[in-house]
C-alpha positions as CSV (number, residue, x, y, z in Angstrom):
1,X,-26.2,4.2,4.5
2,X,-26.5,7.6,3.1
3,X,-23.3,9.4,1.6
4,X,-22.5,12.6,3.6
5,X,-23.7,15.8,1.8
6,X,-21.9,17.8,0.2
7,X,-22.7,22.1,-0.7
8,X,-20.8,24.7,-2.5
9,X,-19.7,27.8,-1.3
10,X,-17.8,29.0,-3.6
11,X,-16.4,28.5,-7.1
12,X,-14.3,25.4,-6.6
13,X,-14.4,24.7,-2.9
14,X,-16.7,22.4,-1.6
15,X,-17.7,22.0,2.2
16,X,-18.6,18.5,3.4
17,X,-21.0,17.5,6.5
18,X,-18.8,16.5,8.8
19,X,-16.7,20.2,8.1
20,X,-14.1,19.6,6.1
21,X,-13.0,21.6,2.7
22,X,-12.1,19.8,-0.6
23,X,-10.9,21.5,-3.9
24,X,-13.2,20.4,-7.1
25,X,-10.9,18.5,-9.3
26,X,-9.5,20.7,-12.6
27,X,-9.4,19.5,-15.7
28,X,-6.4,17.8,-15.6
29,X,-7.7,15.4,-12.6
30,X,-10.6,14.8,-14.4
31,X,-8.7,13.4,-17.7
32,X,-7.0,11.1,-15.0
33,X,-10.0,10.0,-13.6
34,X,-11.6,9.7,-16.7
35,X,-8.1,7.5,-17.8
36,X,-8.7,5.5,-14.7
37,X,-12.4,4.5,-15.6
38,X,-11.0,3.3,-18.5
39,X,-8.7,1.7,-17.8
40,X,-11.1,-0.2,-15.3
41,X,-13.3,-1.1,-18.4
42,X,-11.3,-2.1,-20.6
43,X,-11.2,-5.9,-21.6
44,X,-8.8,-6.9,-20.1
45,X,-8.0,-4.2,-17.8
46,X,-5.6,-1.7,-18.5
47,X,-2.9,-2.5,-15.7
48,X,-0.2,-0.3,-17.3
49,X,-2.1,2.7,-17.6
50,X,-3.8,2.2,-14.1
51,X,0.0,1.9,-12.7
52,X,1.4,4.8,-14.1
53,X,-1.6,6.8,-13.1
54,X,-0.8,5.7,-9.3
55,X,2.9,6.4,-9.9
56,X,2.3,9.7,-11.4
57,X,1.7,13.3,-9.8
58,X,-1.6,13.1,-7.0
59,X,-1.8,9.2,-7.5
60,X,-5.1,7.5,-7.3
61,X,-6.6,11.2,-5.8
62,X,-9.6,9.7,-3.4
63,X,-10.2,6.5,-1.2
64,X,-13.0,5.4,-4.1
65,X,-10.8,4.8,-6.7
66,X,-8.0,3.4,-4.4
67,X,-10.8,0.8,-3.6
68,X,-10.9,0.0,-7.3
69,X,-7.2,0.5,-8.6
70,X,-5.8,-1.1,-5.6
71,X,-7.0,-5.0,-6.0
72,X,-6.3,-5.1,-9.9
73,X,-2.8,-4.2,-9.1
74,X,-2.8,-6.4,-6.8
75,X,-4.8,-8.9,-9.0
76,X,-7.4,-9.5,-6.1
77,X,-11.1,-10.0,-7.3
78,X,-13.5,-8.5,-4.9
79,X,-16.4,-11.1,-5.8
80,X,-13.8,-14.0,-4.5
81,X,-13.3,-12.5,-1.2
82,X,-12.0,-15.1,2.0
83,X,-14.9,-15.0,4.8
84,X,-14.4,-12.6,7.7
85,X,-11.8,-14.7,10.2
86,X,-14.2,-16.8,12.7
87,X,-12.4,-15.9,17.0
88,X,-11.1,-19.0,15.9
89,X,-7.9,-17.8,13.8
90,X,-6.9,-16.3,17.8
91,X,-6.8,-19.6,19.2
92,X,-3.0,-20.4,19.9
93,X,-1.5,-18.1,17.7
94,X,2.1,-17.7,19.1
95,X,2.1,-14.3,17.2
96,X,-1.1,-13.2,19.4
97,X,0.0,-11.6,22.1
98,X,3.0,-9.3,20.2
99,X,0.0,-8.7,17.5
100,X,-2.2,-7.4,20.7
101,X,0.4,-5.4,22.2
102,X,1.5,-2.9,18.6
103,X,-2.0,-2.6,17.8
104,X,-3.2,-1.4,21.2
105,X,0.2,0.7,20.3
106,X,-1.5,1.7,16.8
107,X,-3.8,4.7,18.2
108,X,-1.4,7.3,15.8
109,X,-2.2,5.7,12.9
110,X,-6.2,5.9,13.3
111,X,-8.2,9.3,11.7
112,X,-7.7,12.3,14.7
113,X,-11.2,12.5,16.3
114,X,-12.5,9.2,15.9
115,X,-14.6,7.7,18.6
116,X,-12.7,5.1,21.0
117,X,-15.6,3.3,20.2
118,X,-14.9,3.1,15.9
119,X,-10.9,2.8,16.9
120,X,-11.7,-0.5,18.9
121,X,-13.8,-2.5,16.5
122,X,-11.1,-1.4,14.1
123,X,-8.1,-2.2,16.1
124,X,-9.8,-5.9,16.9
125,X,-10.4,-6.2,13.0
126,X,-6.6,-5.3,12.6
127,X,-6.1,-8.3,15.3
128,X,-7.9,-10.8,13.7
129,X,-6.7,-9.8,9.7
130,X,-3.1,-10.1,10.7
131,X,-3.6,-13.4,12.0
132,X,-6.0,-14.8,9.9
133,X,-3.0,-14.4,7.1
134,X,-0.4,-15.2,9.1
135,X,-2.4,-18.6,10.2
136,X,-2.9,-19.2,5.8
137,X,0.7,-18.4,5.3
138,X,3.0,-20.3,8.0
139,X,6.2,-19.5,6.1
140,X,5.4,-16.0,6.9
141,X,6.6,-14.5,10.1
142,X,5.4,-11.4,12.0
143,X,7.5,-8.5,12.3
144,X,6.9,-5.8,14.5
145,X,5.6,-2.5,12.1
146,X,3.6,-5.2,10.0
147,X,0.7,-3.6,11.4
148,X,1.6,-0.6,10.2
149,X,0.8,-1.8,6.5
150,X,-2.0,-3.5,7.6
151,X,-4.0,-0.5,9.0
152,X,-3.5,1.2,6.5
153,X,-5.4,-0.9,4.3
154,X,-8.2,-1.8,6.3
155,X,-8.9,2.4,6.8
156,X,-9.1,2.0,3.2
157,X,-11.0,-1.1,1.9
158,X,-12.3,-2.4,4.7
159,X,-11.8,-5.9,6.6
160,X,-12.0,-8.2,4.0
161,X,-10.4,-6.8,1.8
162,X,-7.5,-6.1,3.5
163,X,-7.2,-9.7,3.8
164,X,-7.0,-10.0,0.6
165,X,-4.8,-7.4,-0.1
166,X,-2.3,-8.0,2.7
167,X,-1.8,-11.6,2.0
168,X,-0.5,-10.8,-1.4
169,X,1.9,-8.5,-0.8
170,X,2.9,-10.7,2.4
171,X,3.9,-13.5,-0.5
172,X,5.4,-10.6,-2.4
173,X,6.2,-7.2,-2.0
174,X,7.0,-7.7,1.3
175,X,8.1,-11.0,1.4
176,X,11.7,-10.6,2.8
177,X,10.9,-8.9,5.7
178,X,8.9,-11.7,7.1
179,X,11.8,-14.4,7.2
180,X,12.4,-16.0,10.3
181,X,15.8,-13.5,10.8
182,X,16.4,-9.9,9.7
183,X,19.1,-11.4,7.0
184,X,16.8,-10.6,4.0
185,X,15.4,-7.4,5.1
186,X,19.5,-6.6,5.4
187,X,20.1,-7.1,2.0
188,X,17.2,-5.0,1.3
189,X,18.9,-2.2,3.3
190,X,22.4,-2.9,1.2
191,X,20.9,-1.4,-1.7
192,X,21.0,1.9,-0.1
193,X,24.7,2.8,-0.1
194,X,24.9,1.7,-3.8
195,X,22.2,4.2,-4.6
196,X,24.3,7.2,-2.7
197,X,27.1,6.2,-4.3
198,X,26.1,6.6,-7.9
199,X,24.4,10.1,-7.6
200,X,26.1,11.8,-4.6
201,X,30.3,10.3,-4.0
202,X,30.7,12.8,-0.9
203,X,27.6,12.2,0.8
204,X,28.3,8.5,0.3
205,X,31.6,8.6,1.6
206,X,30.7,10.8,4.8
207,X,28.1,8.8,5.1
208,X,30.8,5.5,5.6
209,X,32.9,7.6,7.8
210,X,30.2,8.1,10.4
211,X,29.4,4.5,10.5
212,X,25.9,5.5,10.6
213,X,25.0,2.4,8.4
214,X,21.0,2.0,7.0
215,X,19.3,1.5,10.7
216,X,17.9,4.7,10.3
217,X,15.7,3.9,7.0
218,X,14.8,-0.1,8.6
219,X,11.4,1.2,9.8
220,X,10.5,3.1,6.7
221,X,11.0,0.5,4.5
222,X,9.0,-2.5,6.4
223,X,6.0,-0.5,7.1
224,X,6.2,1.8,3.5
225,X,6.9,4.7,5.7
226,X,3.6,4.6,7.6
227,X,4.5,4.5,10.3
228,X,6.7,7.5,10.4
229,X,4.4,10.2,8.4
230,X,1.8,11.8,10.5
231,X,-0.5,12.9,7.7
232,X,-2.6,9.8,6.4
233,X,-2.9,11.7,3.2
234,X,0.8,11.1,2.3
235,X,0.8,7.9,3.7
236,X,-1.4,6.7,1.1
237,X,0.1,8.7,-1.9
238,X,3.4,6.1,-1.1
239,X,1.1,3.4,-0.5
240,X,-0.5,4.3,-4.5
241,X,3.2,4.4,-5.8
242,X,4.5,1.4,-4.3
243,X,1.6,-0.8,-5.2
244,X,2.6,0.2,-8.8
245,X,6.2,-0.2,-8.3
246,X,9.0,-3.1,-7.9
247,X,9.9,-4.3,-4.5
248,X,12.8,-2.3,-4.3
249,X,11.4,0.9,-4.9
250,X,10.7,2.2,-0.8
251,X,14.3,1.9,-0.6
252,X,14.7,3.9,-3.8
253,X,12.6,6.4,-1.9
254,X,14.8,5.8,1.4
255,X,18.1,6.9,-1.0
256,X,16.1,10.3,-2.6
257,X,15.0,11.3,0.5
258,X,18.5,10.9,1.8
259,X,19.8,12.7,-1.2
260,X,17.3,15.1,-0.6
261,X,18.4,16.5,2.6
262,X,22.4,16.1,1.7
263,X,23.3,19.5,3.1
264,X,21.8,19.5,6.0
265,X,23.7,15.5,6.7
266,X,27.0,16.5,5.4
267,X,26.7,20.0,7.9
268,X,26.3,17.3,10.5
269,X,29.0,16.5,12.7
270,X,30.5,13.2,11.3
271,X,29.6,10.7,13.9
272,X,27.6,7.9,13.8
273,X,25.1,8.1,16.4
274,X,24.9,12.4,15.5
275,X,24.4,11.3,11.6
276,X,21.7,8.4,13.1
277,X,19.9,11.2,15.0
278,X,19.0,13.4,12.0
279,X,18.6,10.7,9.1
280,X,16.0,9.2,11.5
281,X,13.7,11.8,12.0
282,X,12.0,11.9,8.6
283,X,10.4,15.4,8.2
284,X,6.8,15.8,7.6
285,X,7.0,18.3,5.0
286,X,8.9,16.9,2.4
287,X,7.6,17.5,-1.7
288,X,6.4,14.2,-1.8
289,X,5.2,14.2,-5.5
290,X,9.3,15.6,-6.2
291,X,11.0,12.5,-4.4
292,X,8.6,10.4,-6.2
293,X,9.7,11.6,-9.4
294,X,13.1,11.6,-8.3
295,X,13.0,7.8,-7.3
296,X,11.4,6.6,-10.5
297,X,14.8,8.4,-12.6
298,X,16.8,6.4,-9.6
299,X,15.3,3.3,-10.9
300,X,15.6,3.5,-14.2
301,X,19.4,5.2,-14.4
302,X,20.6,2.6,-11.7
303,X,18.5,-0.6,-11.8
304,X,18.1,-2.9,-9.1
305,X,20.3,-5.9,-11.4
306,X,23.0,-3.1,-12.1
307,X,23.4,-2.0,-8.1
308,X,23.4,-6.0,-7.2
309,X,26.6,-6.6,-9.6
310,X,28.6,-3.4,-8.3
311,X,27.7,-4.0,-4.5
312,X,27.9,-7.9,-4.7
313,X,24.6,-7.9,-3.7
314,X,23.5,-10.9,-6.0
315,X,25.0,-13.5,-3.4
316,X,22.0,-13.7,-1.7
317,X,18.6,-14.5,-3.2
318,X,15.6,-12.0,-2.5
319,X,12.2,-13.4,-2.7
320,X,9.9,-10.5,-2.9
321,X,12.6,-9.7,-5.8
322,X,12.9,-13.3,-7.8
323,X,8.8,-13.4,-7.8
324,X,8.0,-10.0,-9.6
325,X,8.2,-10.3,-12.8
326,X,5.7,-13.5,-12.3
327,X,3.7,-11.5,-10.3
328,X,3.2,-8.3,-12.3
329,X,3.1,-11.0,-15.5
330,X,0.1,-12.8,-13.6
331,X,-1.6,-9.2,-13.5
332,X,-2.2,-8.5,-17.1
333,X,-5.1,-10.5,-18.3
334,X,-7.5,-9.4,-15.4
335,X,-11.5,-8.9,-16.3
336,X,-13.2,-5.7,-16.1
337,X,-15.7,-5.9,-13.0
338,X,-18.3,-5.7,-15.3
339,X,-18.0,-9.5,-16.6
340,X,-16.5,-10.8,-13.2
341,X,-19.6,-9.6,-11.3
342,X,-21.9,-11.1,-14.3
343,X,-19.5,-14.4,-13.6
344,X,-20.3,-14.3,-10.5
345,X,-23.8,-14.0,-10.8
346,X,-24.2,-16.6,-13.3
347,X,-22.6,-19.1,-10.8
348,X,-25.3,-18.4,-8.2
349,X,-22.8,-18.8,-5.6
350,X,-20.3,-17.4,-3.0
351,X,-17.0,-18.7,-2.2
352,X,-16.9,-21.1,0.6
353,X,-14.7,-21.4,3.3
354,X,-13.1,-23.9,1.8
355,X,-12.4,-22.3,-1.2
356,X,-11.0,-19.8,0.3
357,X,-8.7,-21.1,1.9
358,X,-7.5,-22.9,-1.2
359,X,-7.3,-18.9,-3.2
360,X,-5.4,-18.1,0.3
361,X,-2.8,-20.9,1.0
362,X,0.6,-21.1,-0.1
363,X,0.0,-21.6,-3.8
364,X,-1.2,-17.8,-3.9
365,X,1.9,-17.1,-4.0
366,X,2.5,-18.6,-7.7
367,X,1.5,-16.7,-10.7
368,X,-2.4,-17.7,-10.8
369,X,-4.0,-20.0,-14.0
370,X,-5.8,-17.1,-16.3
371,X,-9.0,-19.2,-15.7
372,X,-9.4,-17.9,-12.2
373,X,-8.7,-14.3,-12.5
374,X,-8.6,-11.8,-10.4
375,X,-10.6,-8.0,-10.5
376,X,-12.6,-5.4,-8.6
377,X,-16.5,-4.3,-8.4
378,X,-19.1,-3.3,-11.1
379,X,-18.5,-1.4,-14.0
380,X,-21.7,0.5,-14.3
381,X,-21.3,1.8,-10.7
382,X,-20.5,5.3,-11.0
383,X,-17.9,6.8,-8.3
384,X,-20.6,7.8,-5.6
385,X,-21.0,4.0,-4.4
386,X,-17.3,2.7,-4.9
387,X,-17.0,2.5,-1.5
388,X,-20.6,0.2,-1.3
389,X,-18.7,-2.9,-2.5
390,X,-18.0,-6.1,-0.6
391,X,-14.4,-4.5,0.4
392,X,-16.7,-2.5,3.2
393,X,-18.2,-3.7,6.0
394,X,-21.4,-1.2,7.5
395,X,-19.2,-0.3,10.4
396,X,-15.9,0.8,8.3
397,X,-17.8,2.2,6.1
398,X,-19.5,4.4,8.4
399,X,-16.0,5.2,9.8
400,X,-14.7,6.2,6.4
401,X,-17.3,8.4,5.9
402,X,-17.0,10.8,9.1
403,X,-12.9,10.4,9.1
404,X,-11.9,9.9,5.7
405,X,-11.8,12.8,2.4
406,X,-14.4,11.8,-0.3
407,X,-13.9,13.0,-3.7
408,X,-15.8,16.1,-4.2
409,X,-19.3,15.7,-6.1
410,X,-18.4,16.9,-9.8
411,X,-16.1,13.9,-10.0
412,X,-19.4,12.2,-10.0
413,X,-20.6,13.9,-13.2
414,X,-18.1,12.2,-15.3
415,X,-19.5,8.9,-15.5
C-alpha cells in the first residue's frame, strides 16, 4: 500500500493527502529522533534513553516510532507475535457479552470521520483481542474501561500487536485493577490523599471535609485517562509516559492535575457531591507536557515506599507494584531488531500456535530467560515503513493512514 503524499507549502508546514497540516520537526526533535534511532540500534537496546525520551517534553512525537519504542518497553518482540485469535476465543467466554456491549459503546474513542465500515472491523478486532488475553490469562478479570486501553493500542499497532502489548501490561501495569473485587484498585486510589497531603495541607484537608473521596480519578486511572480526553493526540502522549513509568505514576498524574486546579476546588462549596461534580470533569485543555513534569518531581520528592509508610498503605500487597522492578529488570538486555529479525530468519520459521500460547500463558508474567528476548522490527528500515511491520494488518494500516498524523517527510532524511 502506498504512503499518503505529502507537499510543501510553505517553509515548515506541510499538507498531507487526506488535508491535514503538520509542522516539520526543528532541530531539537530531530536530535530526539535521531536519540531514538539509536537507542533502537544499539546492542542491547538503549531502554533508558528510549524511556526518558517518552517521559520527556512531545514523547515518542509520531505513531512510527510509537510502533517501535512501544514493544521494547514493553519487551515484546514483533517477530514472536501470537496468531490472530481464531472465532473460537468467543466461544463461551462469560466476559462476551459485557466486552460486546462497551465496545459497541467505544464509537468516541475511534478517529472523527472514519467510515462505519473501518470502525466495525476495528471494534470486532477490539472484541476478539480482549478475549483472546483474557482466555490466556484466567487470573485476569475484565473490568469495564479495559477497552479503553485496549483501543488505544490497536489504533496504534495494529491487531496483533496489541495482543501482545495488552497482555503484558494486563500481568503488570495494570494488574490490580483486574482482581476479582475493586479492593486492589482501592489501594491504588489511597495513594492519592498522601500525595495532596505532602504538597498542598489545605487542599488536602478540604478535600477530607467534603468527603468527596478518590471516585472521581477511578476512571482515569484504569483506562490511563483515555477514556476521558477527547483529543487522541493527548491520549497517546500519557500513554508514551506511562509505558516508561512505574505503576503508580497515573495516579501521580491524578494528584498534579488535582493540585493543578486547587483554586478553582477550594472556591467550591465544600460538599461532597459539589467537590465530586468538578474534580470529575477533567478539562481538555490542560498543559499536559507541565503536569507531566510536575508528576515526575511528585515521584521522586515523595516515592511510592515513602507515601505507603505515612498512609499505612503497605498492609496490603500490590501486584502490578511487587513485579516492577522484575519487569523493568527483564527489559534491559533486549536485541536491536536488526539481529532479532536475522534470528528470525536464520530459524526459517514462524511461531506456532502452540508456541504462542506457551510466550502468552501465565509464565509471561515472570521476568523472561535472556535466551528468548524480546524486540521490535528491522533496523535498516528507515521511518517511512515503520508502520509496514507485522504489528499492522492491511486493513489497520489503511485506517492509520487516512485517520491518523504521520510524521512529516524530512524526519525521513535523517536515516
Amino acid at each position: 500500500m502506498k504512503r499518503l503524499k505529502k507537499k510543501k507549502v510553505n517553509a515548515g508546514v506541510v499538507v498531507n493527502r487526506n488535508g491535514s497540516v503538520s509542522k516539520e520537526p526543528d532541530s531539537g526533535k530531530k536530535q530526539k529522533l535521531a536519540e531514538i534511532h539509536q537507542a533502537l540500534n544499539s546492542d542491547p537496546v538503549d531502554i533508558e534513553t528510549l524511556r526518558r525520551a517518552a517521559a520527556s517534553k512531545g514523547g515518542l512525537l509520531t505513531d512510527e516510532v510509537r510502533r517501535k519504542v512501544w514493544p521494547k518497553l514493553l519487551n515484546i518482540n514483533v517477530y514472536d507475535l501470537p496468531h490472530k485469535p481464531g472465532r473460537d476465543v468467543r466461544e463461551n467466554h462469560k466476559d462476551y457479552n459485557q466486552v460486546v456491549l462497551d465496545v459497541r459503546r467505544s464509537m468516541k474513542r475511534f478517529p472523527k470521520g472514519m467510515p462505519a465500515t473501518d470502525r466495525g472491523v476495528l471494534q470486532e478486532q477490539l472484541i476478539d483481542i480482549i478475549l483472546q488475553v483474557l482466555k490466556w490469562s484466567p487470573q485476569l478479570h475484565y473490568y469495564q474501561g479495559y477497552h479503553d486501553v485496549a483501543v488505544t493500542l490497536l489504533l496504534v499497532a495494529g491487531e496483533r500487536m496489541a495482543i501482545a502489548m495488552l497482555h503484558t501490561l494486563s500481568n503488570h501495569h495494570l494488574r490490580d485493577f483486574m482482581d476479582p473485587t475493586m479492593d486492589s484498585t482501592k489501594h491504588i486510589l489511597n495513594y492519592l490523599m498522601p500525595i495532596l497531603e505532602q504538597v498542598d495541607t489545605k487542599l488536602h484537608d478540604f478535600m477530607m471535609r467534603s468527603d468527596v473521596g478518590t471516585i472521581f480519578a477511578l476512571s482515569w486511572l484504569i483506562t490511563w485517562y483515555g477514556h476521558v480526553l477527547s483529543e487522541f493526540r493527548h491520549t497517546l502522549r500519557l500513554y508514551d509516559f506511562f509505558l516508561a513509568s512505574h505503576p503508580l505514576m497515573p495516579i501521580y498524574l491524578a494528584a498534579t492535575i488535582v493540585l493543578y486546579r486547587e483554586k478553582e476546588v477550594k472556591k467550591t462549596e465544600c460538599d461532597m457531591a459539589m467537590v465530586h461534580h468538578l474534580l470529575s470533569r477533567i478539562p481538555q485543555d490542560l498543559p499536559y507536557e507541565f503536569l507531566i513534569g510536575q508528576s515526575l518531581r511528585l515521584f521522586d520528592q515523595y516515592p511510592p515506599s515513602l507515601l505507603a509508610k505515612r498512609a499505612e498503605l503497605q498492609s496490603r500487597k500490590s501486584l502490578s507494584i511487587s513485579t516492577f522492578q522484575s519487569f523493568q529488570l527483564s527489559t534491559l538486555h533486549q536485541r536491536p531488531d536488526s539481529i532479532l529479525q536475522r534470528l528470525t530468519r536464520a530459524q526459517g520459521s514462524t511461531p506456532s500456535r502452540h508456541t504462542a500460547s506457551q510466550h502468552w500463558g501465565l509464565a509471561a508474567a515472570l521476568p523472561r530467560d535472556r535466551g528468548q528476548l524480546w524486540g521490535t522490527g528491522n533496523r535498516m528500515v528507515k521511518m517511512a515503513v515503520w508502520g509496514l511491520s507485522a504489528t499492522l494488518g492491511a486493513a489497520v494500516f489503511a485506517v492509520a493512514q487516512t485517520a491518523l498524523d504521520w510524521g512529516p517527510d524530512a524526519l525521513l532524511q535523517l536515516f
